[in-house]
N, C-alpha and C positions, 0 to 999 in steps of 0.2 A: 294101561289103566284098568284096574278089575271096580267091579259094582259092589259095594259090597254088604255082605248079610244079613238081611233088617231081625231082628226079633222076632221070635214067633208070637209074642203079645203087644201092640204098640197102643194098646191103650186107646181103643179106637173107642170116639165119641158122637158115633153119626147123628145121632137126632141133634145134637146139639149143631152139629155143621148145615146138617140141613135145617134150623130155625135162623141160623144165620145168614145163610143165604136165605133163604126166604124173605127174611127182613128187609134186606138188600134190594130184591125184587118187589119189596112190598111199596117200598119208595122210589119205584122206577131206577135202581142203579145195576147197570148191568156190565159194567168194570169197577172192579177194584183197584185200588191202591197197595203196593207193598202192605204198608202197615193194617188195612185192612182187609186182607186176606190172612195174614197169619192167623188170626184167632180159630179159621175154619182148618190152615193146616195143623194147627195145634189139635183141634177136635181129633185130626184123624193120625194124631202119635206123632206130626211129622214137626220136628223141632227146627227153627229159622234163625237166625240173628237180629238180635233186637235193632229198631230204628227209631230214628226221630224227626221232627217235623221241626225246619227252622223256620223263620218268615223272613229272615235276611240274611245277608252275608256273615256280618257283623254276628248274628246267634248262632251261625252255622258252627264261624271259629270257636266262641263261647263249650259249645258241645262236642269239636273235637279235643280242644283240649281238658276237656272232664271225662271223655272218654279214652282219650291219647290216641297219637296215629299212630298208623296210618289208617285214612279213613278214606272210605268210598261217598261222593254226594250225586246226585240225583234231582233233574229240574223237576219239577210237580207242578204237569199244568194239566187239564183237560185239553184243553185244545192241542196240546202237541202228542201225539201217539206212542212216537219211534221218538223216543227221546235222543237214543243214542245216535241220530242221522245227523240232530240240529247241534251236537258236541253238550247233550244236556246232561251226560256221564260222564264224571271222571273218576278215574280210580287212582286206588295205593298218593292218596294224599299224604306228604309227610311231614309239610309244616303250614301253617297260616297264608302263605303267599301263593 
């Protein structure tokens, strides 16, 4: 596997990462979420795959299939950390079941 060679301009936008963190801390939050940290990786050039937020199973399926698989989901709790210890990841999803 090689690393390989970012651009010499990535379009870096610090103040604006750093008002978004700051924000963040403004409201006492000092973990982010996927979806809520990209905007800061965005700031600083670094492009992510887009997500989304379901509230059930049932809208999970809803948004892979307008997305298509195979799709990666992810439990979203505060209180669990290591998502991946309690089997709250699973990946290369390839149909509804």
């Amino acid at each position: 596997m090689e690393t390989p060679a970012l651009p010499h301009d990535l379009g870096i936008n610090a103040a604006q990462a750093h008002q978004l963190i700051h924000q963040a801390l403004t409201y006492g939050v000092t973990q982010l979420d996927t979806h809520e940290v990209q905007p800061i990786l965005h700031a600083y050039g670094l492009h992510t795959l887009p997500t989304w937020i379901a509230s059930d199973s049932a809208e999970a399926v809803h948004i892979a299939e307008q997305i298509g698989y195979p799709v990666a989901i992810k439990l979203r709790s505060p209180d669990i950390p290591h998502k991946f210890e309690v089997q709250g990841v699973m990946l290369y999803l390839r149909t509804a079941h």
